[in-house]
C-alpha positions in Angstrom: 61.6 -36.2 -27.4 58.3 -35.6 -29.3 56.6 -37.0 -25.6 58.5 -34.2 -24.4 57.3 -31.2 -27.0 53.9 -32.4 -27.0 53.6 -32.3 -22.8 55.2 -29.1 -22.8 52.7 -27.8 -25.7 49.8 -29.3 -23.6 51.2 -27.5 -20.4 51.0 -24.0 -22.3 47.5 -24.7 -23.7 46.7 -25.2 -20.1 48.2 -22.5 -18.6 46.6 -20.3 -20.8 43.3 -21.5 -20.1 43.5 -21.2 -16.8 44.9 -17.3 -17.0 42.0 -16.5 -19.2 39.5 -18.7 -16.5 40.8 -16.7 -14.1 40.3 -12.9 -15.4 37.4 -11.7 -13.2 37.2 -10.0 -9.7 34.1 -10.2 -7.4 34.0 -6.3 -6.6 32.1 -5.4 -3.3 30.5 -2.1 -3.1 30.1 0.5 0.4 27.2 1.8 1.0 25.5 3.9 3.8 23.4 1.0 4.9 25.3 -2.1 5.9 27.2 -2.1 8.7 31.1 -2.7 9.0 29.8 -6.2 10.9 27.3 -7.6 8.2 29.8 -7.3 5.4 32.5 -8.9 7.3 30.0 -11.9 8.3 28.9 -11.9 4.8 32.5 -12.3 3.4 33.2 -14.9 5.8 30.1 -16.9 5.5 30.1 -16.3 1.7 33.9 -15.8 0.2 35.5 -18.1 3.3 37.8 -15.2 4.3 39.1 -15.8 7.8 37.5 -13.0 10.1 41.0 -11.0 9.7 40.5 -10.3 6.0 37.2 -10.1 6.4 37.5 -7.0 8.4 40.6 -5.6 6.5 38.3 -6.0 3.4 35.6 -4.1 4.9 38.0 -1.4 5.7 39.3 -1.1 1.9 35.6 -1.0 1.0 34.8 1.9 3.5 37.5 4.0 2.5 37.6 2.9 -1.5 34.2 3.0 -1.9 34.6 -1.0 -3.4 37.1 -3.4 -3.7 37.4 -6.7 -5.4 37.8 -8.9 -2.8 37.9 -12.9 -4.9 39.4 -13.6 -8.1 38.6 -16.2 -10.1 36.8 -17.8 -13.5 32.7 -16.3 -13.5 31.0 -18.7 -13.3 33.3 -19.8 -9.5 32.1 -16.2 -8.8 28.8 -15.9 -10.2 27.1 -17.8 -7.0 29.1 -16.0 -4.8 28.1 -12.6 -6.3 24.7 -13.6 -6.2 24.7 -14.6 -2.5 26.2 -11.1 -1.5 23.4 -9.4 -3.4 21.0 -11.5 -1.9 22.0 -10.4 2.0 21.5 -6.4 0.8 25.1 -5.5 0.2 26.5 -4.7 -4.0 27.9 -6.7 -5.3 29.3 -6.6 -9.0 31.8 -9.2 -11.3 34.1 -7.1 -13.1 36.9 -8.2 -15.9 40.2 -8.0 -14.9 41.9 -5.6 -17.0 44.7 -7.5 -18.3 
């Protein structure tokens, strides 16, 4: 029984680690300059999207004016952001309100 509470206390601990890991969006940003085709290459190249969500992100960002488009601990998306920002297009990591 103890195995049992102390596994169970050890899966909390972890979960809890993991939410707070994971309380951060990569936000992308429109702007008049890039077009609709270099962000969706961008987010493929760079996030992994498929060329689908790639585009429907592009869309959000058009319309929305930004949109976070990865979640995930900063330092995953730190490299990431930094490679966006690097090709021309803004690219900020914001805390997930939570």
């Amino acid at each position: 029984m103890t195995t049992t509470n102390n596994h169970t206390k050890f899966k909390e601990e972890v979960d809890v680690l993991t939410e707070l890991d994971a309380y951060h969006s990569l936000v992308v940003w429109n702007d008049e300059v890039n077009s609709f085709d270099w962000v969706i290459e961008t987010l493929v190249d760079i996030c992994g999207h498929s060329p689908e969500q790639a585009e429907q992100c592009a869309i959000i960002i058009d319309s929305k004016g930004k949109y976070a488009v990865k979640d995930g601990s900063y330092d995953y998306l730190k490299p990431m952001c930094d490679a966006i920002t690097e090709r021309g297009i803004g690219a900020t990591i914001e805390v997930i309100a939570g």
